[in-house]
N, C-alpha and C positions, 0 to 999 in steps of 0.2 A: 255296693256303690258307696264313695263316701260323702258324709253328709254336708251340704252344700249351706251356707248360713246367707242370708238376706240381704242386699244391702240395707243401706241407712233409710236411703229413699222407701223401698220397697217396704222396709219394717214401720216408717212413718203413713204410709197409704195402707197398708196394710189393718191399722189400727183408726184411721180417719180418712183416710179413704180421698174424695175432692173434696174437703171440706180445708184440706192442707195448700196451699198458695206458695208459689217460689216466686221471687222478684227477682231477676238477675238485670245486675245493671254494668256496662261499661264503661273501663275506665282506660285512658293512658298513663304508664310509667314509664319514666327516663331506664334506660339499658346501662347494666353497669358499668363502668368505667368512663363515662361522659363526665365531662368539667362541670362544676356545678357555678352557674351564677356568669356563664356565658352567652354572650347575646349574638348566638349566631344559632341555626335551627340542630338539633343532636336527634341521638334515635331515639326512640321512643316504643315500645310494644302494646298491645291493648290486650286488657290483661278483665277477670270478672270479678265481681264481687256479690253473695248472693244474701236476701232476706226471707226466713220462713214464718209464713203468718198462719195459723192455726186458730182461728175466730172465738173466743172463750177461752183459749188453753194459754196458748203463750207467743212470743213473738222473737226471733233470733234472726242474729246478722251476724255473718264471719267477720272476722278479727282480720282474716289477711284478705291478701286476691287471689286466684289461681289461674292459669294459660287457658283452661277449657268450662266451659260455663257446668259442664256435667259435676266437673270436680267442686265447682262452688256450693252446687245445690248437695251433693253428698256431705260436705263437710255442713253445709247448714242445718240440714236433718241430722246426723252426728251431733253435733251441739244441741237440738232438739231432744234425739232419743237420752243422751247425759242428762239432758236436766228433767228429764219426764221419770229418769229410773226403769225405761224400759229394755228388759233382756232378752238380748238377743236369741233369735229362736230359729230351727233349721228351718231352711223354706221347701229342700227336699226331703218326702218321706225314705225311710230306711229300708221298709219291705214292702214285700208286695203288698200283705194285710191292709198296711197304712196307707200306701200308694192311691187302693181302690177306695178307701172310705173318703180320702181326698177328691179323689174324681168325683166322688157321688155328692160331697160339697161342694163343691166347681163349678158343675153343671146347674145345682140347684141355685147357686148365686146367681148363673147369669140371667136366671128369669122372675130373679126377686126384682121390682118396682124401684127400689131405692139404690140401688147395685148396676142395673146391666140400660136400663132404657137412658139413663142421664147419665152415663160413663162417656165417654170417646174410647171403647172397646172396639175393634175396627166389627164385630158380629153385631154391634148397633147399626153397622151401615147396611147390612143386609136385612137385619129387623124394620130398617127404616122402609125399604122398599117395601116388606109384605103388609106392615100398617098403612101403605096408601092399596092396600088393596081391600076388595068387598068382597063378601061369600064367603065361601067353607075354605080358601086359603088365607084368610085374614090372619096376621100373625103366626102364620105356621114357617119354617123355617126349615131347610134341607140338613142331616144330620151331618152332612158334610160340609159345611160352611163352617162350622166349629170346627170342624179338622183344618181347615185352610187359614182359620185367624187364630188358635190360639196355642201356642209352644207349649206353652205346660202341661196341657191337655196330653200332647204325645209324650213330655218326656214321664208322663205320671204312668201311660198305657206303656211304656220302654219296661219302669220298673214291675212292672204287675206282669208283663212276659216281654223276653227281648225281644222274643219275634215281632213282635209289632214296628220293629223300627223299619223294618222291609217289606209291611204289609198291609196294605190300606183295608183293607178287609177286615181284618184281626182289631186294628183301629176302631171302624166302626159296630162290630160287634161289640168293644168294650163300652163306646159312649152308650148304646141304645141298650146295652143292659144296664149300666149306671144310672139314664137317665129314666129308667123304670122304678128304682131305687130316689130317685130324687125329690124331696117336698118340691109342689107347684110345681110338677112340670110334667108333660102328658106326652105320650109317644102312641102312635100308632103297630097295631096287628101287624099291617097290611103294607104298611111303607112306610120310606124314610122321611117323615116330617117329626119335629119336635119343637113344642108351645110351651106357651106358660097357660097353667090351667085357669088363671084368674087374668082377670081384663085388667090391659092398663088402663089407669087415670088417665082422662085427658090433659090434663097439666101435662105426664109424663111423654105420651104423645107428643105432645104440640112439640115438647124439650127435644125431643127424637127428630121429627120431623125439621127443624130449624138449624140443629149441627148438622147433621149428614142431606146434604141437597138432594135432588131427586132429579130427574134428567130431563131436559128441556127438549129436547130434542134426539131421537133415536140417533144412536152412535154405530157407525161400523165397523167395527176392528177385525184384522187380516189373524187367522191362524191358519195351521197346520195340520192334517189329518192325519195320522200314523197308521196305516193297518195293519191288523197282527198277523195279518195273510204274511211272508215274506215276499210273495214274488209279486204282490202289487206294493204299486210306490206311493210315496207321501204326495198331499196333494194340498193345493188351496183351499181353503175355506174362508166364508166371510158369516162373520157373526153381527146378527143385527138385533142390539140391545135396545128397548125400546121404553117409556116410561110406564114406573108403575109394576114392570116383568121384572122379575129377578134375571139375571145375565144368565144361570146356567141354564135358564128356560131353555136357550135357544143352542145351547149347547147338546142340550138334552136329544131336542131335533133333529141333530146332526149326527147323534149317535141314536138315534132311533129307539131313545129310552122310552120309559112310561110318562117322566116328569121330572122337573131337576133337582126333587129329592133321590134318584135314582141315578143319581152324576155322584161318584166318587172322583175324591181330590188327591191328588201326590205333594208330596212336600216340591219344595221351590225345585228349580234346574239348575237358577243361573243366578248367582250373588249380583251379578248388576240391574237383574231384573226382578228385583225380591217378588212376583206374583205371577210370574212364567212355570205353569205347571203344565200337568196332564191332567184331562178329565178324563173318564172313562166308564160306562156304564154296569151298574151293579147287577150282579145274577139274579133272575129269573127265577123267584122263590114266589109260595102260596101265602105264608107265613114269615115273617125276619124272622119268629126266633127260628125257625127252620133253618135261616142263614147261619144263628148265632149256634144251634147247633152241631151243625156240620161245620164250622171253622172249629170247635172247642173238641171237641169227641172225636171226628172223622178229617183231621187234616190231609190223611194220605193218599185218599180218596174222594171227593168231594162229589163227585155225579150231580153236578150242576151244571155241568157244559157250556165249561172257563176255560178258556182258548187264552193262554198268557201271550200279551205281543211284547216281544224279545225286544224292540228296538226301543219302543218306550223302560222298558222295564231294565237296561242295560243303562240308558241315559239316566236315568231318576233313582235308580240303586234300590227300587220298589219295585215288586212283583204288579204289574196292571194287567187288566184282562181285558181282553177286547179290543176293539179299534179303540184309538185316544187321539183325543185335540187337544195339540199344545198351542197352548192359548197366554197371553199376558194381559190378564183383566183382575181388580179385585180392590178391595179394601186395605187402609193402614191406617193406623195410629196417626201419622204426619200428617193426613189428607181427609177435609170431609167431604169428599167426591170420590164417585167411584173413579179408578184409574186405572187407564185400557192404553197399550203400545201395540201396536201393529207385530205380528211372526209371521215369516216370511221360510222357504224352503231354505234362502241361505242361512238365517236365523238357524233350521235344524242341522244343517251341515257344519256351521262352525260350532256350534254343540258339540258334534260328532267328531269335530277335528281338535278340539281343544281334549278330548278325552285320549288323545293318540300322543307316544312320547313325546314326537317332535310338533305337535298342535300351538301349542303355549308359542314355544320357538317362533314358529312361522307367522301367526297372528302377531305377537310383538314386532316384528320384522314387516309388518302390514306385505309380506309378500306370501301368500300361499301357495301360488302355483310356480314359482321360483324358487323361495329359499329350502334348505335343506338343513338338517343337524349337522353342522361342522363336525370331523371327525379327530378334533384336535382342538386344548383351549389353552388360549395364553390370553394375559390379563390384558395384553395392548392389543389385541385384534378382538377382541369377544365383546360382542354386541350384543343387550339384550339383557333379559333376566339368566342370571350365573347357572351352571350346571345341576350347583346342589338346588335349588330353588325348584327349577323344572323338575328333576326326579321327584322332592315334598310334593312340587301341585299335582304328578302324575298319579302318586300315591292317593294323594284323598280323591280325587276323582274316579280312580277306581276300590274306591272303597276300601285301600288298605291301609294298616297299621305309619307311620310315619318311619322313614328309615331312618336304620341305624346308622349311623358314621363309627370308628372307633380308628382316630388316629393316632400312632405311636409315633416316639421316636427312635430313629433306630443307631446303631453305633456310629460311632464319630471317626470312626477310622474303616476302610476298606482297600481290602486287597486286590489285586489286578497281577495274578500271576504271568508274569511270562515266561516260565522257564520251560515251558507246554512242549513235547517231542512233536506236535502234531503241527500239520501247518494251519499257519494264521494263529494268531492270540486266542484265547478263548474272552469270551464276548462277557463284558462286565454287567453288571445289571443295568439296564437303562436307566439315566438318570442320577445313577452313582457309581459313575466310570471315575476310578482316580489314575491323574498322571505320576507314573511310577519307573522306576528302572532298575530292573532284576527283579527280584520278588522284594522288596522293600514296597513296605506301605506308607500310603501319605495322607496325613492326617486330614480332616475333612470338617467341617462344621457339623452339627450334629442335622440329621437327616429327619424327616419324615414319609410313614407310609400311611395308606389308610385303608381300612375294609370296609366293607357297604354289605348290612344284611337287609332281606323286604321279607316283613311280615305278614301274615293276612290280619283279617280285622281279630280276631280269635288271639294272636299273638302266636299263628304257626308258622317256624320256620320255611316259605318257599324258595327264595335265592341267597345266596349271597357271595360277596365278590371277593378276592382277596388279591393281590399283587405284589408282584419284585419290584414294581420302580420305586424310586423314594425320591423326596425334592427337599428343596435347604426351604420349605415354607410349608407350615401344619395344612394354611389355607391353599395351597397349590394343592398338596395331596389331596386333599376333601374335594375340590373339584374336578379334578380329573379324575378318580374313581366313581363321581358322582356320575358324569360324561360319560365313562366306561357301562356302566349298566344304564343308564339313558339309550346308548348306544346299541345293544343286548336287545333291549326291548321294542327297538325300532326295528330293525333285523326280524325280531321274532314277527313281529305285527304283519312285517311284510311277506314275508313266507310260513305263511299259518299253513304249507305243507308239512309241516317240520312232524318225522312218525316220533309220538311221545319212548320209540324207545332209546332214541338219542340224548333223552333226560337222562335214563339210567347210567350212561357214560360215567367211568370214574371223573375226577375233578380233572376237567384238560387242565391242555398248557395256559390258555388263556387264563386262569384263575376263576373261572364261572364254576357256583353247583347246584344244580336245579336238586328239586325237591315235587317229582314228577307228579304226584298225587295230587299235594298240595297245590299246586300250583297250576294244575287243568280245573280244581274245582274250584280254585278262585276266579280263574277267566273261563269255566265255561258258558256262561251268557254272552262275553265278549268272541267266543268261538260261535256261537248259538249266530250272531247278528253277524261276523265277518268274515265266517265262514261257512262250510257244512263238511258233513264226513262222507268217507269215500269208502265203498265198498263194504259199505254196513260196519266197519272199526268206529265205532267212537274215540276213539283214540287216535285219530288221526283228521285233518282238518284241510281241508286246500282252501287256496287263495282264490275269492270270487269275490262278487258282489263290489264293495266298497274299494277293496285292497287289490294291488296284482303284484307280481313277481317284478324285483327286483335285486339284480347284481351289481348294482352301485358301480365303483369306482371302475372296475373294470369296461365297462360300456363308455368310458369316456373318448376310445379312441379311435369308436367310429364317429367321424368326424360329422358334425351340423351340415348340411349342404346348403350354401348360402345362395341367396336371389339378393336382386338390387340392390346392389354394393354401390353405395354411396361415400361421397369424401375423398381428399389426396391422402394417399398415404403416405403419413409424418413421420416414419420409423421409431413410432413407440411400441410395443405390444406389450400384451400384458403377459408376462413369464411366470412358473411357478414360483411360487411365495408371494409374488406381488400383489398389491390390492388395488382392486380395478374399480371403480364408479362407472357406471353404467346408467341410462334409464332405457325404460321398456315398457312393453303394451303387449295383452295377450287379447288373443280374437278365439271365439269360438266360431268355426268355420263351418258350417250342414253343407254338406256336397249335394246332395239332394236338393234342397233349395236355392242353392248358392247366396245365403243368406250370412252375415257377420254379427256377432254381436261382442261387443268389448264389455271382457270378466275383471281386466286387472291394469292398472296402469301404477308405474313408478317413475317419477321423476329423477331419481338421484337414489341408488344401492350400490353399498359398498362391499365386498367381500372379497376374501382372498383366496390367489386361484388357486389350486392343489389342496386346499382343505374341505373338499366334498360340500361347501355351504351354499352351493347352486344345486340343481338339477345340471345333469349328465349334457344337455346339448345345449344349453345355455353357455355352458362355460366354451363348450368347443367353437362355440357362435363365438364369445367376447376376445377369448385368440388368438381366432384367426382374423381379426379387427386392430388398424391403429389407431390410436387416438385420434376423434371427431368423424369418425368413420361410422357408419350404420349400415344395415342389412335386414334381410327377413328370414326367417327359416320356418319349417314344418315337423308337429310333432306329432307324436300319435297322442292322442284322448285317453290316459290312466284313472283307471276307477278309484285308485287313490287319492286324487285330484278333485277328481268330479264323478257322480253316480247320477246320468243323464238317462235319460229313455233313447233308443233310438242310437248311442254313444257309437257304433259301428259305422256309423255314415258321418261322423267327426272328427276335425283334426283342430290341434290347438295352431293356431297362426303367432308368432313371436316376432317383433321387430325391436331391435336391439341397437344401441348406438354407446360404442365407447367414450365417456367423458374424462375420464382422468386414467392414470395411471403412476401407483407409488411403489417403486423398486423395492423388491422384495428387503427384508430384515438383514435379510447374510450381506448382501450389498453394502445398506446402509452402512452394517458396521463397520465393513471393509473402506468404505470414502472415506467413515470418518476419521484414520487412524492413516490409511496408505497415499500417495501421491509417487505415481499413475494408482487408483487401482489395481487389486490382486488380480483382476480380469486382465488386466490390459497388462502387468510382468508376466504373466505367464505367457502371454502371447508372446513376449519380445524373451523371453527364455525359449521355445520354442525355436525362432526366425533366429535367433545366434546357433540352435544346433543344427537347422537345416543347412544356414550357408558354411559352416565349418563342415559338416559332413558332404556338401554339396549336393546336396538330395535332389532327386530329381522325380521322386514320387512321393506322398506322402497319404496316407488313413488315417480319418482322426473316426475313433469307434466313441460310438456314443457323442455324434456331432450334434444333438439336439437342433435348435433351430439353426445352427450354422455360424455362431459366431466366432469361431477360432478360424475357420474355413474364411467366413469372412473377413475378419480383420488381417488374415494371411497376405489377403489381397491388394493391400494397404501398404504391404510393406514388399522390398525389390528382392527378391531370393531365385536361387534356381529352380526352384519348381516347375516341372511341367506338366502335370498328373497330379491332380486335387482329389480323392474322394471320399464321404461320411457314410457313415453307418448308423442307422438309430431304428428302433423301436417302434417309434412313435410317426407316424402319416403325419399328424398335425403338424408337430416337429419339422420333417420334412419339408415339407407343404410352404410353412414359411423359409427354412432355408432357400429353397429354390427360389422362390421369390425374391429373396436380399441378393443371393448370387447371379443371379439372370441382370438384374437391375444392374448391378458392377462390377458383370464382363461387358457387359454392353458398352459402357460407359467407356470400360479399357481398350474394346474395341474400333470406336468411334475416334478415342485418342492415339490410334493405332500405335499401341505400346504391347508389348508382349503378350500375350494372354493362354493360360494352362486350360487343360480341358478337364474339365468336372463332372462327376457323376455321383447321384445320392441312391443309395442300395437304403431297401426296406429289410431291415432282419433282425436277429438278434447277436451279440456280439461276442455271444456262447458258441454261435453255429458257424465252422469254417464254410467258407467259399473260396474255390482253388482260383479267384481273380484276383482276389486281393494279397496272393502270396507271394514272398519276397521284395517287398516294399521297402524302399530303402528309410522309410519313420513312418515310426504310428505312435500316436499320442493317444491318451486319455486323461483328459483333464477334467476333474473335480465330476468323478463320473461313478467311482466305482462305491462309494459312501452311502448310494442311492439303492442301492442293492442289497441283499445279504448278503452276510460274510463267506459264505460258500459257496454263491453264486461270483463272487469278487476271485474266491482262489480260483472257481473254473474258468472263469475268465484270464486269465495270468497263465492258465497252462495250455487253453487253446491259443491266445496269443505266441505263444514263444515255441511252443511243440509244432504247432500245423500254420500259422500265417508268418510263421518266423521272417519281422521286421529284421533288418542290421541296426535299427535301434527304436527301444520301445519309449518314450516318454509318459510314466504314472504321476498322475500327481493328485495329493487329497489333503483335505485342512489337519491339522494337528491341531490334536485336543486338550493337549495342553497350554496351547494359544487363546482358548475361549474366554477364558477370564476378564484377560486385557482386551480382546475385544468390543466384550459385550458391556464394560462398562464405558469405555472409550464414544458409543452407541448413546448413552443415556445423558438428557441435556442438564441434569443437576443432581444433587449427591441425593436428595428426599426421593425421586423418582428410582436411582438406584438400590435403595433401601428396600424399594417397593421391589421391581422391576424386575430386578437379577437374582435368576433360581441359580445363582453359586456357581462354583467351579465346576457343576454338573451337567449344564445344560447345554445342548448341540445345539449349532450356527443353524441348521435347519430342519423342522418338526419333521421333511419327510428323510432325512437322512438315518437309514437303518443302523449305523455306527459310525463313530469318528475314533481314531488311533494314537496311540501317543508313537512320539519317535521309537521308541524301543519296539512296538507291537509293529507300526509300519515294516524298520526294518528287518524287522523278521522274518515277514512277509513275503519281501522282495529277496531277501537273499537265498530263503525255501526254493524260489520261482526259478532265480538263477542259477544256483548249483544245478538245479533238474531240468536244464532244458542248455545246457551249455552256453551262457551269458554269462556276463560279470555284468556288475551292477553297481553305481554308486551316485549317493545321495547329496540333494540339494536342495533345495525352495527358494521361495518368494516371500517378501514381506517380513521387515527387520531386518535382524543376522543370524548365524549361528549360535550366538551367545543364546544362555536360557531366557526363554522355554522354548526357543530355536525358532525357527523360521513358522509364518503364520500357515503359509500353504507346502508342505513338504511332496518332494518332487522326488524320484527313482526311474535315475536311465540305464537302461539296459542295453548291453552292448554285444551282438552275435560274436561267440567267437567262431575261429576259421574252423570250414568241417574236417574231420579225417577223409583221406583221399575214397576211402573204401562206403562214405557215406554219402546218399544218393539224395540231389534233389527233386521237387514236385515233377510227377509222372501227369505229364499234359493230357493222356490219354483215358486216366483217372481223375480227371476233373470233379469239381463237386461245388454246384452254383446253388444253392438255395435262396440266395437273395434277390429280390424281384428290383428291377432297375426301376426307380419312380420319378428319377430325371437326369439327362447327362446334357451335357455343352460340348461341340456345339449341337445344330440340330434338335432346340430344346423347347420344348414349352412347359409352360405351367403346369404344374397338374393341377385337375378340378377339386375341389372342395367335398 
C-alpha cells in the first residue's frame, strides 16, 4: 500500500491536538476584469481568509484568500508546520506489523481523559449517553460503536488483513484483541463492552455531558428489517430511542440480541445518508476470544450457526449474518446531537435499484416505473448523467475496479469498396461509411474508436468490449461504448436465465468477452439475491424474485389497449424519432380490494420515441395519442419494478396525456434546407408518375402510418385502388384513422373517392392480391431494415408482386454533411454537434447508400427480374453530392408470349386485412 502523508491540519492536531484554534473570516473581492473606480454595483465573490492561533506557541494568518474556507485553514497550518520545523510524517502505516501497534495506540487514546472525553470525536456522543447512566453499564460502551465512528480504525484493520474490508466480524475481532493490548482500557470475557479502566474526572464529564446533548424526549425513527430468510420480506420497524439508552439498545431488541454491545455495525450504504447502516446481531459465543478464534484459525468453518443474509450483505458489500435493520441513526463530527432520518421499504428499494445498470438512469429521470436505458446516445437528446458516468457509479456500487476506456484514433482515410460481384455494396463500418465512387477512397477527418475493459476489485479481467464503429469525436466514442456495456449488463440483470455456457462463446459479433469464471464470482451474491439456480447447476440462474424476463424492443407492437380517450384530435402524433412530452400518473390497483394507491406522478417527460427510453406500452399508449389527448391503459405488476406481497392480484393503472410533440431530427433537417419538404417532393414525385402512367391501382409497401396514402389523397390522379402494407398494427391503427377521417370528408363532398385497404404483413411475404399493380412505391422505407433484408425485398417485389412500375426511394449518404449542419442554429453548436460526414439522418436507420452503392443495387434487381431501371431524387439537383433523397423506377418490361401470368388458382394470401374502405371501421387498440 503506498504511504499516505498527513495533511497540514492533521499533522498540526496531531501534535496539539484542540489546543490549535482556526479563525476563518469572510471576505468580498471584485471579479477580474471589472472597471476599477466605477460607481455602479460590479461582481464581486466571497472569498476566505484564515488565522491559526496555537495559545503559547505562535499565531499565523494567510497572506492571500482562498474560494473554500477548508483551503484557508490548510494553508494556515502549512504556514504553521514551516515555521514550527515540523516533518512531515506518514499518517498511514506500511505493514501490517505497524498497522496493529497503531490500532493498539488508537484504541488506547480514545479512553485517555485528555484525548477522547473533551474531543468532538462523534464516539464522545455515545460515551455521553452511557455517563448519564448508573450501575454496572456506566461508561461501558458497545465495541462496535468505534467501528461505526471512526475511519482509521478500519482502514488500519484493511492493512493488518484485507479481509476485513468485507467483514464486520474480522473487524471486531481485531478491536477487541487490540483493545486487550491497550493501556487504560478494559474489555470483557463474556461480551462486547469496552471502558476506560480509570474513572473520568468530573470536570471531564461535565465537558462530555454539555457538547454532545442527551435527548429530551424519546424519538422514534422508521427502519427496515431485512431477513436472511429469502423467502420472508423486508418489513417495518420502529425504533424507540429513549433517554439516557444508547439507540442500539433498542435495536438490539429487534434483533433478539443479548444487548447492544451484541449489535454489529456495517460501514454506510448511502453517501447522502452518511449513518444509514445495517445492524445485525453478533454469534452466540461462551467466550469472544472464542469468536476471535474461530474467525483467525477456522475461517472455513466457523460452527457458529451464521446464516449470512445475502440481501443486506449484497447492498453493504459486507458479509452480515442474520436478520439486519437498516437503520439511519448516529453520531458525526458536524452535530452534537444524535441524528436519526426515518427508512422506509422504498428507502430499501431505491438502494436496490440504484445498484441496477439502468438504477442511476431512472432515479435522475425521477421516473422509475417509466423511464428505461435509451438504447442509443446522442448529445442533443441525452438527458441525465452521460453513459460513461453511469457505467463508473455502476462499477463502484458493485464493488468493482473503475473501468477502463482506451480510445484510439483510427485512420483518416477509409475505403467503401464497390466493385463487389455480390448484390448490394458491402456494408461500411457503422459510423465510418465514406461517400466514394469505384473503389476510390475519400479522405475523412481522423476517427475515433473506443474499448471498455471491467475489472473486479483484484484487478481480474471479467468483460470487455471492443467495436468497428468510430465517430469524428474521442468523446462520442467514450460514450457510446460506455452505453454499449451499460447496455450488456442490463440485458444480463434482466435474464439471469442466461446457462454460463454462453460465456464460453468465442468473441461474437457484437464485440462483447465474458470472462465466465471471473465474472460469476464477482456477481455471485448479486445472483445469490436476484436470482436462484435450477436443477441443482449453480451455474445457472433464472429470473425471480426482484427481476422478470424481458424482450425489450420487440414487445413494442402489441399495442397499449386504451380506455378513456379524451381530447379532439389535432393531427400531431408522435412518430419515430420524435420527442414527445408527456405527463402521467401510475396507480397500484389490488383487484381484491379494489383499492388504488398512487406510486408515481409526472408532470412534464420528455423522450424520444423509437429510442427504447420508456417502457414498452407506455410508448404504444403516447402513439396512438395526438397532442392534448389523454387515456388510461393497464399493465401487468414486473418484479422489476416492484417486489410487493400479494403482486399476483395487481395491476399497474397508467393514465397518460400527450403534451408536446417535436418532429423527429431527420425532419428537422430536411425543413431547414428544403421548401416543400423532402416529404411532401416525394409525394408530388410519385402523383407525376401515377397520372403519366395513369395508374389506376397503387401499394405503397411499408406505408407506416399512412402518409403517402394520405397525402395521395390531397392530390387529383386516377387512382382508384389505394393499398399499404406495413408491419406495424400501431402504424396501421393510425393510418386507418387519418384515412377513414378523409374519404369521409371526400365523400360528403361527393368528389371521387378510391377504395382502401390496409394488409397487416411483411413486405418480404408475397400475397397473390396485391399482384400486378400498376405502382408500388417505397419510400424512405428500406434504410430501416438490413441490407439483405432490403435485397429480399427488391426481388420479391419484381419476381412475385411484379408492379409495371416500382418506385425505391432512400436518402443519400453523401448528402448528410450538408444536412446536418444546415440543422445546427450557430457555427459553436456545430463544432459541438456534428459527428462528421459519418453520421446517419436517423439512429434507427440500419444503413444509408452513396449514389454508386444505390445504383448498384437497383440495377442487380433489374437485370434479374426483367425491368429497367432509372434514377432520380428529390431535394437540390443532380450536381454533387446529387440529390438529397435518391429515388429508382423500375419499369416492367413486356413478357415473352411463352411467359405465364399469376395462376388465380394458386393464390397465396398471408396478409391479414386490418381495414379496407368502404364498409370500414376503426380497428380497436
Amino acid at each position: 500500500m503506498p504511504t499516505a502523508t498527513a495533511t497540514p491540519k492533521a499533522m498540526i492536531h496531531q501534535r496539539y491536538g484542540a489546543k490549535a484554534v482556526y479563525r476563518v473570516d469572510e471576505v468580498r473581492e471584485a471579479v477580474d476584469g471589472v472597471c476599477p473606480g466605477l460607481a455602479l454595483p460590479q461582481s464581486t465573490r466571497c472569498v476566505y481568509r484564515c488565522q491559526l492561533d496555537i495559545p503559547g506557541v505562535l499565531s499565523v494568518s494567510t497572506p492571500g484568500t482562498f474560494a473554500r474556507k477548508k483551503d484557508a485553514e490548510q494553508a494556515a497550518a502549512q504556514i504553521a508546520i514551516e515555521k514550527l520545523g515540523i516533518q512531515p510524517t506518514s499518517n498511514i502505516p506500511n505493514t501490517p506489523e505497524e498497522a496493529w501497534k497503531e490500532l493498539i495506540r488508537r484504541i488506547s487514546r480514545f479512553f485517555t481523559e485528555e484525548n477522547f472525553p473533551t474531543s468532538y470525536h462523534p464516539l464522545v456522543g455515545h460515551l455521553s449517553v452511557t455517563l448519564r447512566r448508573t450501575g454496572d453499564l456506566l461508561g461501558k460502551l458497545p465495541i462496535s460503536a468505534i467501528v461505526a465512528c471512526d475511519v482509521k480504525v478500519h482502514i488500519l484493520c484493511k492493512i493488518i488483513d484485507p479481509k476485513a474490508e468485507f467483514d464486520p466480524l474480522l473487524v471486531l475481532s481485531m478491536i477487541y484483541n487490540a483493545a486487550k493490548q491497550s493501556l487504560g482500557v478494559s474489555v470483557s470475557s463474556r461480551n462486547l463492552w469496552i471502558q476506560s479502566q480509570r474513572p473520568y474526572s468530573p470536570e471531564a464529564v461535565d465537558l462530555a455531558l454539555q457538547r454532545w446533548s442527551g435527548i429530551s424526549d424519546p424519538i422514534r425513527v422508521e427502519a427496515v428489517l431485512i431477513p436472511c430468510v429469502m423467502e420472508d420480506e423486508p418489513k417495518m420497524v420502529s425504533l424507540n430511542i429513549s433517554e439516557n439508552e444508547h439507540y442500539m439498545g433498542d435495536i438490539a431488541s429487534k434483533l433478539s440480541a443479548t444487548d447492544s454491545s451484541h449489535v454489529l455495525v456495517s460501514r454506510t450504504v448511502d453517501k447522502a445518508s452518511p449513518e444509514m447502516r445495517f445492524y445485525f446481531p453478533a454469534p452466540d459465543v461462551q467466550f469472544v476470544s472464542d469468536l476471535s478464534k474461530q474467525l483467525v484459525d477456522d475461517r472455513g468453518d466457523r460452527n457458529m450457526n451464521c446464516v449470512i443474509n445475502k440481501r443486506a450483505s449484497y447492498i453493504s458489500g459486507q458479509t452480515i449474518y442474520g436478520d439486519a435493520v437498516l437503520a439511519n441513526v448516529g453520531y458525526t463530527r458536524r452535530d452534537t446531537e444524535l441524528q436519526t432520518d426515518h427508512v422506509n421499504l422504498c428507502t430499501y428499494y431505491r438502494i436496490l435499484l440504484r445498484k441496477l445498470p439502468d438504477g442511476i438512469y431512472k432515479i435522475s429521470k425521477d421516473s422509475i416505473l417509466v423511464a428505461e436505458l435509451p438504447c442509443v446516445y446522442t448529445r442533443t437528446s441525452w438527458k441525465g448523467p452521460s453513459p460513461r458516468d453511469l457505467l463508473c457509479s455502476f462499477c463502484r456500487l458493485q464493488r468493482l475496479s473503475e473501468p477502463h476506456f482506451a480510445a484510439n484514433g483510427v485512420s483518416a482515410s477509409c475505403n467503401v469498396l464497390v466493385g463487389s460481384e455480390e448484390m448490394g455494396s458491402p456494408k461500411a463500418t457503422a459510423g465510418n461509411q465514406c461517400a466514394n465512387d469505384g473503389r476510390i477512397a475519400k479522405e475523412n477527418p481522423d476517427m475515433f474508436k473506443c474499448s471498455v475493459k471491467i475489472y473486479s476489485k483484484k484487478r481480474e479481467l471479467l468483460l470487455e468490449y471492443s467495436t468497428d464503429y468510430s465517430w469524428s469525436k474521442e468523446t462520442d466514442a467514450i460514450q457510446n461504448s460506455a452505453l454499449k456495456v451499460l447496455i450488456w449488463f442490463n440485458r444480463y440483470f434482466k435474464q439471469l436465465n442466461t446457462p454460463v455456457e454462453k460465456f464460453y462463446l468465442p468473441k461474437s459479433t457484437d464485440g462483447f468477452t465474458i470472462y465466465p469464471n471471473i465474472f460469476l464470482q464477482e456477481f455471485a451474491m448479486c445472483l445469490s439475491v436476484y436470482g436462484k439456480t435450477s436443477g441443482g447447476d449453480s451455474r445457472t440462474c433464472n429470473a425471480v424474485g426482484y427481476f422478470s424476463m424481458d424482450t425489450s424492443y420487440q414487445q413494442l407492437e402489441s399495442s397499449a389497449f386504451l380506455t378513456d380517450i379524451d381530447g379532439q384530435d389535432s393531427g400531431v402524433f408522435p412518430s419515430h424519432g420524435s420527442l414527445a412530452c408527456i405527463s402521467y400518473s401510475v396507480h397500484l390497483f389490488m383487484k381484491d380490494s379494489r383499492t388504488r394507491y398512487l406510486l408515481e406522478v409526472n408532470n412534464e417527460f420528455e423522450f424520444e420515441i423509437g429510442a427504447g427510453a420508456v417502457r414498452n406500452q407506455l410508448e404504444s399508449c403516447a402513439t396512438q395519442l395526438s397532442v392534448n389527448q389523454s387515456a388510461c391503459f393497464v399493465d401487468q405488476l414486473s418484479d422489476r419494478d416492484l417486489s410487493l406481497a400479494a403482486a399476483d392480484s395487481c395491476v399497474l393503472e397508467f393514465s397518460v396525456k400527450v403534451l408536446q410533440v417535436t418532429e423527429p431530427l431527420e425532419d428537422r433537417m430536411e425543413k431547414a434546407l428544403f421548401n416543400p419538404p423532402l416529404s411532401k417532393q416525394r409525394v408530388e414525385f410519385a402523383v407525376r408518375h401515377i397520372n403519366q402512367l395513369h395508374a389506376t391501382t397503387l401499394v405503397d409497401f411499408g406505408c407506416g402510418s399512412g402518409s403517402l396514402l394520405d397525402s395521395l389523397l390531397e392530390h387529383p390522379t386516377t387512382l382508384e385502388k389505394i393499398v399499404g402494407v406495413d408491419i406495424s398494427r400501431k402504424g396501421l391503427t393510425r393510418a386507418a384513422k387519418s384515412l377513414h377521417q378523409k374519404l369521409s370528408k371526400k365523400l360528403l363532398l361527393q368528389t371521387s373517392v378510391p377504395t382502401a385497404v390496409l394488409y397487416h404483413g411483411s413486405v418480404t411475404d408475397f400475397d397473390s392480391r396485391l399482384y400486378g399493380f400498376d405502382i408500388g412505391t417505397c419510400l424512405e422505407v428500406i434504410e430501416h431494415v438490413e441490407e439483405d433484408q432490403a435485397s429480399l425485398f427488391g426481388n420479391v417485389a419484381l419476381s412475385s408482386f411484379c408492379p409495371a412500375v416500382l418506385i425505391v426511394s432512400t436518402p443519400n449518404y453523401e448528402y448528410n454533411p450538408i444536412l446536418q449542419r444546415s440543422a445546427l442554429p450557430n457555427k459553436e453548436e456545430e463544432q459541438e454537434e456534428n459527428a462528421g460526414p459519418c453520421k446517419f439522418r436517423n439512429h434507427d436507420h440500419k444503413f444509408e447508400w452513396t449514389r454508386s452503392q444505390f445504383q448498384r443495387w437497383a440495377t442487380g434487381l433489374a437485370a434479374s427480374h426483367n425491368y429497367t431501371v432509372e434514377f432520380s431524387g428529390v431535394g437540390s439537383s443532380s450536381d454533387e453530392p446529387g440529390y438529397a433523397s435518391q429515388i429508382a423506377v423500375f419499369r416492367r418490361m413486356a413478357r415473352d408470349q411463352g411467359e405465364s401470368s399469376l395462376n388465380e388458382d394458386d393464390s397465396h394470401q398471408p396478409y391479414e386485412v386490418l381495414w379496407e374502405w368502404p364498409n370500414a371501421s376503426i380497428p380497436s387498440h
